[in-house]
C-alpha positions as CSV (number, residue, x, y, z in Angstrom):
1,X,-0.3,54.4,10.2
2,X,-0.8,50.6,11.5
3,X,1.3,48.8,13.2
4,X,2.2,45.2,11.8
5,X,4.2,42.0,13.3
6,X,6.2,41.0,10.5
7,X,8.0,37.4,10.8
8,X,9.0,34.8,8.4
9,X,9.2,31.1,8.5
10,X,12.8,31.1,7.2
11,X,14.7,29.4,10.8
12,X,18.5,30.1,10.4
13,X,21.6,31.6,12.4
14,X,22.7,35.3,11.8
15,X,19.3,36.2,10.1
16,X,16.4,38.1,11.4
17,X,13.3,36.2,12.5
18,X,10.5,39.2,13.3
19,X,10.3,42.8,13.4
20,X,7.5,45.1,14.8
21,X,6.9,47.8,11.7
22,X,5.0,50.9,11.6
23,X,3.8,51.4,8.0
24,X,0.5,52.0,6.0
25,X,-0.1,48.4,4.9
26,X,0.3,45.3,5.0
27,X,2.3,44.6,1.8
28,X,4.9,48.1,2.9
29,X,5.4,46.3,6.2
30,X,6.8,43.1,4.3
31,X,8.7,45.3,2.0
32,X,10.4,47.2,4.9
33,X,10.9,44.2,6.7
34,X,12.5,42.6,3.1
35,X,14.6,45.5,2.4
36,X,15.8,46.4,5.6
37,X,16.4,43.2,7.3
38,X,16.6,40.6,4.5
39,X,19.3,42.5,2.6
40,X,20.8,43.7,5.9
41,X,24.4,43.3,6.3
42,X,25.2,41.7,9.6
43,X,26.6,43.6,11.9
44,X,25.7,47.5,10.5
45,X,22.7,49.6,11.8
46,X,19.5,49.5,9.7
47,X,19.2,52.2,7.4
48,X,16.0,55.0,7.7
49,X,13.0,53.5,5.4
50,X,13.1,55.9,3.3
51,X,16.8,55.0,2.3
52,X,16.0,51.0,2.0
53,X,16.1,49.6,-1.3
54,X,13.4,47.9,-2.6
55,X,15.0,46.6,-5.9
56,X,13.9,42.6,-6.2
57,X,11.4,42.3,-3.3
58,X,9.1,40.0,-4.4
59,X,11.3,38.3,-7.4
60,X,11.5,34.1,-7.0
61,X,15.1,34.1,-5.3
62,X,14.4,37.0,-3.0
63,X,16.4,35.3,0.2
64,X,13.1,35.8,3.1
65,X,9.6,35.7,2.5
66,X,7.4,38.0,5.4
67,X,4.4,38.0,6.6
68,X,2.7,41.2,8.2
69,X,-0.2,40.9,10.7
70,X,-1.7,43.8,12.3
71,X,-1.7,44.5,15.5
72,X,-4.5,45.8,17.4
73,X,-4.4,47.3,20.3
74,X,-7.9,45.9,21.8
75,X,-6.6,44.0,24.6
76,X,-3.6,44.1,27.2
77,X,-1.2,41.2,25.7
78,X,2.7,40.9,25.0
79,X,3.4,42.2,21.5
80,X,7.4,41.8,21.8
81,X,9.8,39.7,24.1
82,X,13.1,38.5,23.2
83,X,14.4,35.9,25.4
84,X,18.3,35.3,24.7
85,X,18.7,31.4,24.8
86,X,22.5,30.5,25.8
């Protein structure tokens, strides 16, 4: 298993912005990412992977687009922080 920061460009209130997913590539990562925190309802838990559905990731009005870049652990760095502006 990799691990894989997955973010998207899309910039708007009550939707998720990154994620830090374990998964086997790159195009899983941005599926998990799609079908657990695109379609997420806001305010319930996450469901277990293996109970996300997949159904439309990928199709033209899919609401997020993600992008999954590995991360290596090669060198000491900050992989997650999440400031809470207010």
């Amino acid at each position: 298993m990799k691990t894989w920061l997955v973010t998207t460009d899309d910039d708007e209130y009550d939707m998720f912005q990154a994620a830090i997913i374990v998964a086997d590539s790159k195009i899983k990562a941005e599926m998990i990412a799609w079908a657990g925190l695109t379609q997420h309802k806001w305010g319930e838990s996450i469901a277990e992977v293996d109970q996300l559905n997949f159904d439309g990731f990928g199709k033209p009005d899919a609401l997020q687009e993600w992008h999954a870049e590995e991360i290596k652990p090669n060198k000491e760095k900050i992989v997650w922080a999440d400031f809470n502006a207010g």
